[in-house]
C-alpha positions in Angstrom: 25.7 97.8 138.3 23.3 98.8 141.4 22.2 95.8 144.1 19.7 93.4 142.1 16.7 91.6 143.6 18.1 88.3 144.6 15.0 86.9 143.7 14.7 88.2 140.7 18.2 86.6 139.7 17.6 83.2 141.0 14.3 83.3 138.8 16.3 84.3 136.1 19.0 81.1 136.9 16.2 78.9 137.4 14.2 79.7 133.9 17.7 78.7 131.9 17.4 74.9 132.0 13.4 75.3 130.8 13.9 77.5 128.5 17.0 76.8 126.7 18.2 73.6 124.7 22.1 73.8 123.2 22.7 72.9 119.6 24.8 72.5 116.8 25.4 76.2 115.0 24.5 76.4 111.1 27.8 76.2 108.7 26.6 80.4 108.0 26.5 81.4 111.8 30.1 82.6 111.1 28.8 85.2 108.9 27.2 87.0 112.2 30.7 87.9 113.3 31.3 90.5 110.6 27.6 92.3 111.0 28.8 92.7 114.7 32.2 94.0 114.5 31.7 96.4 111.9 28.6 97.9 114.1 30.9 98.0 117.1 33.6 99.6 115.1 31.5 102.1 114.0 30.3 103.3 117.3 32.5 105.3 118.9 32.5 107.0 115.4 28.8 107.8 116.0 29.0 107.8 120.2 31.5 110.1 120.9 31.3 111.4 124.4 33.7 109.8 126.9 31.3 108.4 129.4 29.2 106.7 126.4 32.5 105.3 124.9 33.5 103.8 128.5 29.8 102.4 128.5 30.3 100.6 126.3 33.7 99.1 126.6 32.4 97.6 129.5 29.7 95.7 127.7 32.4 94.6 125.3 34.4 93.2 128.3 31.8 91.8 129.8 30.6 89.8 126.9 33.8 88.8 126.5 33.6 86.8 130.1 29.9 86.2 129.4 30.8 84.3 126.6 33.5 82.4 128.7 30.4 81.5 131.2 28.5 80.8 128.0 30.7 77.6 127.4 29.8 76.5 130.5 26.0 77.1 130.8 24.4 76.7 127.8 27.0 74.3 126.2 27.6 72.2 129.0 23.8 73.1 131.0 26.0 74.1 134.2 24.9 77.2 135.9 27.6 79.0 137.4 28.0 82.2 139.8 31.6 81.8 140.6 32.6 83.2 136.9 32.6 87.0 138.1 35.2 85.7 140.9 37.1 84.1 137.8 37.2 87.3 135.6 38.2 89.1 139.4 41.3 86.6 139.9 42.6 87.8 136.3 42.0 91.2 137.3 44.0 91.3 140.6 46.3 89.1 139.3 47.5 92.1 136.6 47.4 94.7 139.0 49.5 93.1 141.5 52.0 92.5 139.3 52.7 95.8 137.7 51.7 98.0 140.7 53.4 95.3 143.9 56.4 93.8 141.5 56.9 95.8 138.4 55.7 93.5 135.5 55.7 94.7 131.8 51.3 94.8 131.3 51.5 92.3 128.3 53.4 90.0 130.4 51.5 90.3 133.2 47.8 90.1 131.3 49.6 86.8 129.7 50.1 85.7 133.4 46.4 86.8 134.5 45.1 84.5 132.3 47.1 81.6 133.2 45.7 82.5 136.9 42.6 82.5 136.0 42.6 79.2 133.8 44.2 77.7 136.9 41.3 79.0 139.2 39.0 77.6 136.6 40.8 74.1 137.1 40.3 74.1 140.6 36.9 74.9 140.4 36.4 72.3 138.2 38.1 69.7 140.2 36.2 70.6 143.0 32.7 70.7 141.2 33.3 67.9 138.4 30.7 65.2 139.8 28.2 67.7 140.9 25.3 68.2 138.4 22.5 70.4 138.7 21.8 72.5 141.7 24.4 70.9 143.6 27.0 72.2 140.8 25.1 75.8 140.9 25.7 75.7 145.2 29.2 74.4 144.9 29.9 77.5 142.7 28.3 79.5 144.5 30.8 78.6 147.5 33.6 79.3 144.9 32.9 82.8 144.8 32.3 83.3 148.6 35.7 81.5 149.2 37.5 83.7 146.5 35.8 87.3 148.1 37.1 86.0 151.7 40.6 85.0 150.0 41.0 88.8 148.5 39.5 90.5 151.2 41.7 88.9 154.1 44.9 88.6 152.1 45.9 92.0 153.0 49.4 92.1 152.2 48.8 90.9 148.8 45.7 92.6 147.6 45.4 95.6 150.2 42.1 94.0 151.7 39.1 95.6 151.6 40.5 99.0 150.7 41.7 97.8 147.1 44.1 98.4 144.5 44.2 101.9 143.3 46.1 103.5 140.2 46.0 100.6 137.8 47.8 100.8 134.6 46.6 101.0 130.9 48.0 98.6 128.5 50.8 100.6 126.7 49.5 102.4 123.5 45.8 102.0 124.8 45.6 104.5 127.2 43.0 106.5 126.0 39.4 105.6 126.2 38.1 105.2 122.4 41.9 102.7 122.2 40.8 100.4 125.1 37.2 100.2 123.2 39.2 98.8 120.1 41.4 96.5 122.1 38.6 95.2 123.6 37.0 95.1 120.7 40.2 93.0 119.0 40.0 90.5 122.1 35.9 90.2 121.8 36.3 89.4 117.9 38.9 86.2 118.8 36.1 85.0 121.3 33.5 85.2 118.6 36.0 83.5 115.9 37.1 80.9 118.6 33.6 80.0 119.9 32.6 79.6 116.2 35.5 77.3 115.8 34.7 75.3 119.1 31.1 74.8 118.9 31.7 73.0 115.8 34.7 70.6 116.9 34.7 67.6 118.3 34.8 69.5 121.8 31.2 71.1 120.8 29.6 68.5 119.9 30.5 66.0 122.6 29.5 69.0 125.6 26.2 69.6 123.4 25.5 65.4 124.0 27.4 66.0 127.9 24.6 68.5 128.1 21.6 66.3 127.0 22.5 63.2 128.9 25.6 62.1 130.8 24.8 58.3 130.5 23.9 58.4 126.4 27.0 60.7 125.9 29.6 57.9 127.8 27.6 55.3 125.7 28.7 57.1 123.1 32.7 56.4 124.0 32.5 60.4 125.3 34.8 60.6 128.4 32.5 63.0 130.4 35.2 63.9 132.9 37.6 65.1 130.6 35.6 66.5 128.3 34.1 68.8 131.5 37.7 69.8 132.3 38.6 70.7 129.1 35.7 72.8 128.4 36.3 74.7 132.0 39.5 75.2 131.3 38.8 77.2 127.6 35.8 78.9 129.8 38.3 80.6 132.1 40.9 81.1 129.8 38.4 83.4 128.2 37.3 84.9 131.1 40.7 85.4 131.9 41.1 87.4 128.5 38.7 89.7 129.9 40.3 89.7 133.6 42.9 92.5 132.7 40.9 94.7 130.7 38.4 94.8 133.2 41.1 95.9 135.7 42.1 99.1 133.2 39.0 100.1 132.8 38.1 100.3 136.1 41.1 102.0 137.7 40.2 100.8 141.1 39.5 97.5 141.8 37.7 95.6 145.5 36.9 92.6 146.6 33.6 93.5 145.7 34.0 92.6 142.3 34.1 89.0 142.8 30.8 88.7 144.9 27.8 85.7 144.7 25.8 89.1 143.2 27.9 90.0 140.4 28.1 86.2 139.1 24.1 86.5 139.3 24.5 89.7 137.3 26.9 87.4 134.5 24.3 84.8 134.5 21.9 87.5 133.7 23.3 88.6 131.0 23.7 85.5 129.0 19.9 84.3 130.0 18.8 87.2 128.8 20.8 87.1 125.2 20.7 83.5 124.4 22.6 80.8 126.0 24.5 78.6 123.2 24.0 81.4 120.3 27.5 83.4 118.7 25.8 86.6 119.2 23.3 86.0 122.6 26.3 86.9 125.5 27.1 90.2 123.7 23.3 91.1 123.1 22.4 90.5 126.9 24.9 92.6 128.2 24.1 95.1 125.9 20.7 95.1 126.6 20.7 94.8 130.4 24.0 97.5 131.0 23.0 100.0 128.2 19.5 100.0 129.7 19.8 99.7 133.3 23.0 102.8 132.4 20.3 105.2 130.9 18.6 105.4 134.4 22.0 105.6 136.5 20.8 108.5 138.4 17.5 106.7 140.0 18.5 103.6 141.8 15.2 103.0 142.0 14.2 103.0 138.5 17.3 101.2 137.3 16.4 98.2 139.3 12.9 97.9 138.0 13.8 98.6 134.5 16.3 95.3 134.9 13.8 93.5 137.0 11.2 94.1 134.2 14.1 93.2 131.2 14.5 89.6 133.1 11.2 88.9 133.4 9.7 90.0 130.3 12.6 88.0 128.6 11.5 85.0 130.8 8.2 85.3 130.0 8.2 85.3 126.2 11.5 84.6 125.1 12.5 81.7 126.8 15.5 81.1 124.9 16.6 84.7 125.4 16.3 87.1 122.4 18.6 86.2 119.5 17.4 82.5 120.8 13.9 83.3 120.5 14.8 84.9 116.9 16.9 82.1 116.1 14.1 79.7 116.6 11.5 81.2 115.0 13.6 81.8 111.9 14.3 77.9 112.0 10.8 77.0 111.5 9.9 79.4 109.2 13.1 77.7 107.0 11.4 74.6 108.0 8.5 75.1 106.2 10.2 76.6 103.2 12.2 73.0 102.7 11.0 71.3 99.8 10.5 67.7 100.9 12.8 65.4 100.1 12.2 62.3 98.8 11.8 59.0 100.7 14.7 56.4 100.3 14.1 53.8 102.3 14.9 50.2 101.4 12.7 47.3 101.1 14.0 44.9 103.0 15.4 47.2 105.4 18.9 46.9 105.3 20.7 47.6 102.1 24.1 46.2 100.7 26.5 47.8 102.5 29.8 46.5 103.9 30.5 47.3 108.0 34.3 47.3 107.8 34.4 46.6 111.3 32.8 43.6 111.2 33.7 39.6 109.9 30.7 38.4 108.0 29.5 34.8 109.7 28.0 32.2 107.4 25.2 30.5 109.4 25.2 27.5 110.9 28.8 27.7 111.7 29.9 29.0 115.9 31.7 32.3 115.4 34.2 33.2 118.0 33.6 33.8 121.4 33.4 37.9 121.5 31.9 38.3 124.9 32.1 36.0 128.2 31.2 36.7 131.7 31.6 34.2 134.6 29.4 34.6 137.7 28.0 38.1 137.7 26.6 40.3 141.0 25.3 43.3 141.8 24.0 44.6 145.2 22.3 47.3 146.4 22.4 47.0 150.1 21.4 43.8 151.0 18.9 43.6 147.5 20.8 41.5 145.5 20.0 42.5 141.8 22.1 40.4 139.7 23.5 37.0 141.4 26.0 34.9 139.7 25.0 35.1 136.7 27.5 33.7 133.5 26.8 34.2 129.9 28.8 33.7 126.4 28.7 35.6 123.2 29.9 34.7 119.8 30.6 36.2 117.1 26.8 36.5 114.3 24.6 35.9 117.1 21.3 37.0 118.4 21.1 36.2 122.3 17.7 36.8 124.2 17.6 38.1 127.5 13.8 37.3 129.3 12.7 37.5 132.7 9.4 39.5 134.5 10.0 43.0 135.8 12.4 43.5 138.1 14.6 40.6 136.7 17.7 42.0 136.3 18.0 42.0 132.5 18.3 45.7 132.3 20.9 46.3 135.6 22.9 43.0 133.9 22.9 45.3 130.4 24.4 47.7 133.0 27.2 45.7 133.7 28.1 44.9 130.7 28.2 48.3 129.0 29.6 50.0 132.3 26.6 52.1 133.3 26.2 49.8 136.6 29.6 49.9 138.9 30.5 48.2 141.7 30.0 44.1 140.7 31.5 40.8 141.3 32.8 38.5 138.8 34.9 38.6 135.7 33.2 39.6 132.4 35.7 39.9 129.4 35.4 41.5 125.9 37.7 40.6 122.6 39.9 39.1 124.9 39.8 42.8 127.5 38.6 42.6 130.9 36.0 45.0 131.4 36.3 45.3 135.3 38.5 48.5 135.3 37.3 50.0 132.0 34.8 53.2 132.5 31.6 53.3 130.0 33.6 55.5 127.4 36.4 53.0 127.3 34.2 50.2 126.7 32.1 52.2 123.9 35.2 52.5 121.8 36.5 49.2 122.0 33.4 47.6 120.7 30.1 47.8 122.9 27.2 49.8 122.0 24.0 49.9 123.4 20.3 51.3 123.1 18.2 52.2 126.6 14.9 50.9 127.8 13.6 55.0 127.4 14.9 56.5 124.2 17.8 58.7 125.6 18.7 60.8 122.2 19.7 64.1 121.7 16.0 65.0 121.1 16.1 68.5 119.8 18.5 67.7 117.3 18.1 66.1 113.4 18.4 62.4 113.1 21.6 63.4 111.4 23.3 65.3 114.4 22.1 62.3 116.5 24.3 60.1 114.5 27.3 62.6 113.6 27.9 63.3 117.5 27.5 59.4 117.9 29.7 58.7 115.5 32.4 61.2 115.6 35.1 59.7 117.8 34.4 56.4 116.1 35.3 57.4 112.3 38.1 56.1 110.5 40.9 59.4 109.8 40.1 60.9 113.2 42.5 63.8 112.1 39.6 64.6 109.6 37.4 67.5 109.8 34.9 65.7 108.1 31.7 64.4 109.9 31.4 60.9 107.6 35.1 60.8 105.9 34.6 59.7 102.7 33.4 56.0 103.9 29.9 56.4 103.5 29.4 55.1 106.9 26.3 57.3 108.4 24.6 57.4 105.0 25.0 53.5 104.8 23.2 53.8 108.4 20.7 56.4 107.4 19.8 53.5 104.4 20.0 50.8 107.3 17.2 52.1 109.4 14.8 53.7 106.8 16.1 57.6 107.6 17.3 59.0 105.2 13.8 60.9 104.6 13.9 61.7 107.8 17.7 63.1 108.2 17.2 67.1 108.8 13.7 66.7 110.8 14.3 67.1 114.8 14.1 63.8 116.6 11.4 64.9 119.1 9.1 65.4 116.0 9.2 61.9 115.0 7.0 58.7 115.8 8.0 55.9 118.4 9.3 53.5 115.9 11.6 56.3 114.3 13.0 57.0 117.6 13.7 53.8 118.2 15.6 53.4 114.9 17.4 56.5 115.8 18.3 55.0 118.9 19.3 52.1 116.8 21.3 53.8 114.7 23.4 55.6 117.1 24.7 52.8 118.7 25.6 51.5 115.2 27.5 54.4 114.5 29.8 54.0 117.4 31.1 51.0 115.2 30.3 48.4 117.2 30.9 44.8 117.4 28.4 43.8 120.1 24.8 45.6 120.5 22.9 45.7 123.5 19.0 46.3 122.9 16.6 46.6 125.9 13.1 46.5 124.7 14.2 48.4 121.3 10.3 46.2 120.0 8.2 48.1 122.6 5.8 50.4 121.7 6.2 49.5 118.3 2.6 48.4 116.2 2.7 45.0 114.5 3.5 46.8 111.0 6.2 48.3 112.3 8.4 45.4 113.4 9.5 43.4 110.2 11.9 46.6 109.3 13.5 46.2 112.3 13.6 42.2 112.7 15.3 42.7 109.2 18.2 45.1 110.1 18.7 42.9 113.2 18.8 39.6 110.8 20.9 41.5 108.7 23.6 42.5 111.2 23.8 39.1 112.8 24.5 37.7 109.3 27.3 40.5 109.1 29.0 39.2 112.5 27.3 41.2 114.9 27.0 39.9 118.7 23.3 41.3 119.8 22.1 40.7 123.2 18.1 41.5 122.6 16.1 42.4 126.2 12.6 41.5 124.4 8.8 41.1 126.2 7.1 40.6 122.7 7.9 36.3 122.9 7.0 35.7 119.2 9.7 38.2 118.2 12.4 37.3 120.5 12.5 33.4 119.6 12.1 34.5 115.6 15.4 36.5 116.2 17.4 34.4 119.2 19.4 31.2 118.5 20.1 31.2 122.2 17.7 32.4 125.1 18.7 33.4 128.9 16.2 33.5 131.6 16.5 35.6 134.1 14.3 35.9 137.8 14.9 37.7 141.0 18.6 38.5 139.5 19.1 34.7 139.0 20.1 32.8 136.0 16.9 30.1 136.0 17.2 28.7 132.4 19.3 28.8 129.4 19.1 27.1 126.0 17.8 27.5 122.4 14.2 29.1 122.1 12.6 25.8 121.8 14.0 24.2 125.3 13.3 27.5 126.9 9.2 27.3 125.9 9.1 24.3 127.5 11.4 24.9 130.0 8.7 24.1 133.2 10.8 26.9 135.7 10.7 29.8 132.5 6.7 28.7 132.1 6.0 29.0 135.9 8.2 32.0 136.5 7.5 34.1 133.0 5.6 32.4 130.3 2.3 31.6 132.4 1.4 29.0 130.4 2.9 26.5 128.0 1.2 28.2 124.6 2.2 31.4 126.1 
């Protein structure tokens, strides 16, 4: 590939996180992979010149690494230009071992991609808490690192000067026999990425990639899930390290340059980040293209320049994307309606197994207790010694003016907020050394002040990818394994109409019922609300003060952050006041109306 426009590229990098959303892939998406291999099969059949054949091997090897990077940007929303220095360490890692110390190939290519996968780890460890551009710079130095390693390692890789006379894999020698191999290798990609974007692994980097903080509510260990998903990334790019290396003959430093991640990134921009077939379609596109005008350097950079843009322009999600999308809503609209079952009261008769059912009137058992709570920011002290308890089948309010500390103490409690004083314990568990994930799956779920869902996916992904790690069976494929559990929350919240529609297309209040319902289906035992009333119209609230009625009766510990007064005391049996971070007043709703600090420092006035 001839010197790109740099800015042209970084336009390109840039358009990725506006244009381009990851999602779940349909149950038929498999069916793609045939259509594709047999129409690569074919072509050398039809292509028969040498050059053309060699053409396109190279796009098959490159898709395979694009599909690598693919994993990592539009699974996981990382852009990365160190993935070219990746598929470069595989590459130099074959050829120094059958040219320098006489390795068997397969042996060798087996040992390239272990390389590789470890390169990927130390990228990752060294780029794991970076997010955004910070990630795309730290990357960036990756590859600058690696083309200074090569290039001054001369006894190893022969500098600057390169590797000459690189072997073929034994009984591939020829040119149409490497296509196939490739082809073989590409195929596995294609089957694996299926097979991954579908687990457990897919759907947790699909919520990783919509928000951090909403996927660790979730009981989603960020950091781990990030290293495992680098780690298959670079494996597959190391699966494409070795064939690189035969097909090129002669390989430099070069190869591992800031501009040839740039041209990676390109590739899968350009065909659809997060699609099965978008990777191979890019590369396709941009190399068989910008190939057909090899002899004008001139006109083989504008015809890519104009590819990226016009992609950029009007198809935002690259092209199988864009053509992915646009065959959704046409589907969309085909979809008879389906009919609205939605309960009455509200809440239907359902069992939560997870749960001990609490006759009223009687004190459940302490759940949740913390003892002299703080959190500082500098010397602003947002949370100061506050204590609270929580039993088991109650509704506790949480009330205070803005900039009380009610939604920094929710914080605490669920893990979001670090670095506090005081002792806060949960079903007997200290919470002080547990991480958000860790307290998600042993029994605290939580809704946000904003709605943080996965918002363009169905109300039905939203609560499969909350409730995945939670299920009972977890050695089962199955999204809801055979307990009923997300259709008896779909019936809980009124969505069952609403299953297969996209959450962004939905009102406030069915967002907030989403929201709702993907903290139940982490299984929880306590619930922490902030605000989940606001924005809601007067007609919508009873559903809602039902399903919370209904899980208190069940033995559920909800801690409700509430502005709208009348609601709050309906639902609380016990109220906390909160002001300038400190605990002012606590009691049931009645001493806390005419409580003369809560009227001064909240209520206004005694009818308030």
């Amino acid at each position: 590939m001839s010197v790109m426009s740099k800015a042209v590229l970084t336009r390109a990098a840039s358009g990725l996180s506006a244009g381009l959303k990851a999602r779940e892939p349909g149950r038929r998406e498999w069916l793609t992979i045939i259509p594709i291999v047999v129409v690569c099969a074919l072509l050398p059949l039809v292509i028969q010149g040498r050059y053309e054949v060699g053409v396109m091997t190279l796009i098959l090897i490159y898709a395979i690494a694009a599909y690598g990077l693919d994993l990592v940007l539009g699974h996981l929303g990382l852009v990365s230009v160190a993935h070219a220095a990746l598929l470069t360490v595989g590459a130099y890692t074959l050829v120094i071992l059958t040219t320098k110390y006489g390795v068997g190939y397969w042996w060798a290519a087996i040992a390239a991609v272990g390389v590789t996968t470890l390169a990927g780890l130390l990228l990752a460890g060294i780029t794991m808490r970076s997010r955004g551009h910070y990630f795309s710079v730290s990357s960036l130095a990756f590859a600058a690192v690696t083309v200074v390693v090569i290039t001054q390692w001369t006894s190893l890789t022969n500098g600057a000067s390169g590797i000459y006379a690189i072997p073929t894999p034994p009984g591939f020698d020829s040119t149409v026999s490497l296509f196939y191999l490739s082809l073989i290798v590409l195929t596995a990609v294609l089957v694996a990425m299926h097979l991954l974007t579908r687990s457990t692994l897919g759907r947790n980097l699909r919520a990783i990639h919509a928000d951090e903080v909403l996927a660790a509510s979730l009981g989603i260990n960020v950091v781990a899930t990030k290293l495992k998903a680098f780690t298959v990334s670079a494996a597959i790019v190391g699966l494409a390290g070795p064939l690189f290396a035969s097909w090129i003959s002669y390989i430099t430093p070069s190869s591992a340059s800031i501009m040839e991640g740039f041209n990676l990134l390109v590739y899968v921009i350009i065909g659809g980040s997060a699609t099965l077939a978008g990777p191979l379609v890019g590369v396709a596109l941009v190399v068989g293209v910008t190939e057909a005008f090899r002899f004008t350097e001139l006109f083989q950079t504008l015809i890519f320049s104009g590819i990226v843009f016009l992609v950029l322009l009007f198809f935002r999600g690259g092209v199988v994307g864009s053509v992915a999308r646009a065959w959704s809503r046409v589907a969309v609209r085909r979809r008879p309606p389906e009919p609205a079952v939605v309960p009455e009261s509200g809440a239907g008769p359902v069992a939560l197994p997870h749960l001990r059912p609490v006759e009223r009137g009687e004190p459940g058992k302490v759940l949740f207790e913390a003892r002299s709570l703080t959190k500082k920011y500098g010397g602003v002290t947002a949370v100061s010694d506050v204590s609270l308890t929580a039993r088991e089948g109650e509704i506790i309010g949480v009330i205070g003016p803005n900039g009380a500390g009610k939604s920094t103490l929710f914080g605490l409690i669920s893990g979001v907020v670090g670095g506090w004083t005081g002792s806060a314990t949960f079903a007997g568990r200290d919470l002080r050394r547990l991480a958000v994930h860790e307290r998600a799956r042993l029994g605290i779920g939580r809704t946000f002040q904003t709605n943080r869902l996965l918002a363009d996916e169905t109300v039905l992904q939203n609560l499969v990818t909350a409730g995945y790690l939670h299920r009972p069976g977890r050695g089962s494929r199955s999204a809801d394994p055979g307990d009923g559990f997300l259709d008896a929350i779909l019936d809980l919240t009124g969505l069952r109409a609403k299953a297969n529609q996209v959450v962004s297309g939905l009102s406030i209040e069915e967002q907030k019922l989403v929201g709702v319902g993907m903290a139940l289906a982490v299984r929880p035992r306590m619930l922490l609300l902030d605000e989940p009333f606001a924005g809601l119209r007067e007609s919508e609230t009873p559903r809602l003060m039902r399903l919370l009625e209904w899980l208190r009766d069940q033995g559920m510990v909800i801690l409700l952050v509430e502005h709208k007064m009348r609601v709050l005391m309906s639902l609380c049996s016990h109220v906390y006041v909160l002001d300038s971070g400190q605990l002012i007043a606590e009691g049931s709703p009645d001493e806390i109306v005419n409580d003369p600090r809560v009227i001064s420092a909240y209520l206004g006035t005694k009818n308030a």
